[in-house]
N, C-alpha and C positions, 0 to 999 in steps of 0.2 A: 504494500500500500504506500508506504514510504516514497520508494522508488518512483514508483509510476508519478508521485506527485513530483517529486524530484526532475525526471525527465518530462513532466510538461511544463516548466519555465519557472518553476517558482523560487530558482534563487537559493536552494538548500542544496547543501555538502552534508551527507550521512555519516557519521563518525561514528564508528561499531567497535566497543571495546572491551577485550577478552583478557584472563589472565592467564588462559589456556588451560584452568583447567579441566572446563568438560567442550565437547567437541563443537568449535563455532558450529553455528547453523547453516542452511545452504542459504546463499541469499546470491538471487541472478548479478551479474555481473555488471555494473554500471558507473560510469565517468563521474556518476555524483557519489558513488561511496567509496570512503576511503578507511579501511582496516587499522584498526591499530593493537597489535598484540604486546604485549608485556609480561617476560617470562616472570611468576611467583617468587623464585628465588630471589631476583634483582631490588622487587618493591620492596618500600618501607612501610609499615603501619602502624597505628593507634588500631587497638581490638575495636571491631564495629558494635560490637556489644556493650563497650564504656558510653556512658551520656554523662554529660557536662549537669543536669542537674540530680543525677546519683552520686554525684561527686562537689554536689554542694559549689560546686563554680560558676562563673556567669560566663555565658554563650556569647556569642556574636556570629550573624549570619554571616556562612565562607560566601566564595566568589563561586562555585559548584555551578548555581545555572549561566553564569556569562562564561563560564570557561569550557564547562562539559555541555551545558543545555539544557532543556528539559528532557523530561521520561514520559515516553508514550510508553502502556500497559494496556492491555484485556480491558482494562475500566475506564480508560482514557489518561488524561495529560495533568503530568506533575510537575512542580518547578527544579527538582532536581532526581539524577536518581537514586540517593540515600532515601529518599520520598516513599518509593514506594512502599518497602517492607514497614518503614515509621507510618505511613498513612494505613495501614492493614493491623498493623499488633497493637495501634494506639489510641484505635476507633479514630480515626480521620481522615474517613473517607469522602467525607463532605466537599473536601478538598480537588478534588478531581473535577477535572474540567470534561464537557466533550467537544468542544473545539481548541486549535493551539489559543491559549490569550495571545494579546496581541501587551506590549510593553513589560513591566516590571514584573518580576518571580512576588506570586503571592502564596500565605501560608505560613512563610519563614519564621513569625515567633511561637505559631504550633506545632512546627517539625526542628527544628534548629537545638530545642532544650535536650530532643534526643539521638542528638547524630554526633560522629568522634569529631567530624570535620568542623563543628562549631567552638570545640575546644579552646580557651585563651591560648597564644603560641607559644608562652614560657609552658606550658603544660606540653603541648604537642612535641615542643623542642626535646624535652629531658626521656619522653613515654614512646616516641617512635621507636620501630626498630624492624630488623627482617625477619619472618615468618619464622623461621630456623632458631632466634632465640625467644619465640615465644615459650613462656613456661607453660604449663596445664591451670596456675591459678589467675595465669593475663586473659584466657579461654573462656572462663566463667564470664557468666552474662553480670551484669551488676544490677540491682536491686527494682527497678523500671523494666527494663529489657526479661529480665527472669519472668518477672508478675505479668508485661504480654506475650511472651511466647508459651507460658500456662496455657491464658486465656485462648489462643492460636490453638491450642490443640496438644503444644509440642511437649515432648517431657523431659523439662532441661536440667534436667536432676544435674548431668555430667555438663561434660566441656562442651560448648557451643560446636565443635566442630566434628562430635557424633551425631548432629541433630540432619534434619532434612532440610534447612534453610539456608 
């Protein structure tokens, strides 16, 4: 769907972006999309499972939709794609658009308090790190994150990274 609007003049470059680790999808081949892979070993992260008000810190919306974009999903359009999983485990669905907005990423002080990416950077700065030194207790969802993926269904007793999400 993407695409076709893509190749009838509207001015969009498809940004598709994997960490490789389950198999991209086929997506036809086209002048407007442009792949972008990134081996897991190389990235740096903040567990997506930390939120900035589990940790009693104050948020600030990142740069996420003017850099990445938004997230088009099954339900429609979010202002970024941390959005969607936060708009599904946090009841805010409300959120969802079914046309692209046109202007400013809306939403951002209902999704932002639970995303790593909104983190203050002295925090980001010391708490990055690669995949390889995560421990099994950086794994653990934290205290928000835990109580909606209950609620989701999931049974996040262990490390977020036996779960289905």
């Amino acid at each position: 769907m993407l695409v076709e609007a893509a190749e009838r003049g509207l001015g969009w470059t498809i940004k598709i972006n994997t960490n490789c680790v389950a198999k991209p999808p086929d997506v036809p081949k086209s002048e407007f999309i442009r792949w972008q892979f990134s081996k897991v070993a190389r990235k740096r992260h903040l567990p997506a499972s930390w939120a900035p008000v589990d940790f009693g810190l104050p948020w600030t919306p990142c740069r996420h939709p003017f850099e990445c974009g938004f997230s088009l999903d099954n339900r429609g359009w979010l202002p970024c794609s941390p959005a969607i999983s936060i708009a599904r485990l946090f009841g805010r669905e409300h959120l969802y658009r079914r046309e692209l907005p046109e202007g400013q990423p809306w939403g951002m002080e209902e999704l932002c308090r639970y995303c790593c990416y909104a983190f203050p950077e002295d925090f980001r700065r010391i708490n990055v790190k690669h995949l390889a030194e995560f421990t099994p207790a950086m794994k653990l969802a934290s205290k928000s994150w835990f109580d909606a993926l209950r609620r989701a269904g999931a049974n996040p007793e262990g490390p977020l990274d036996t779960q289905p999400f």
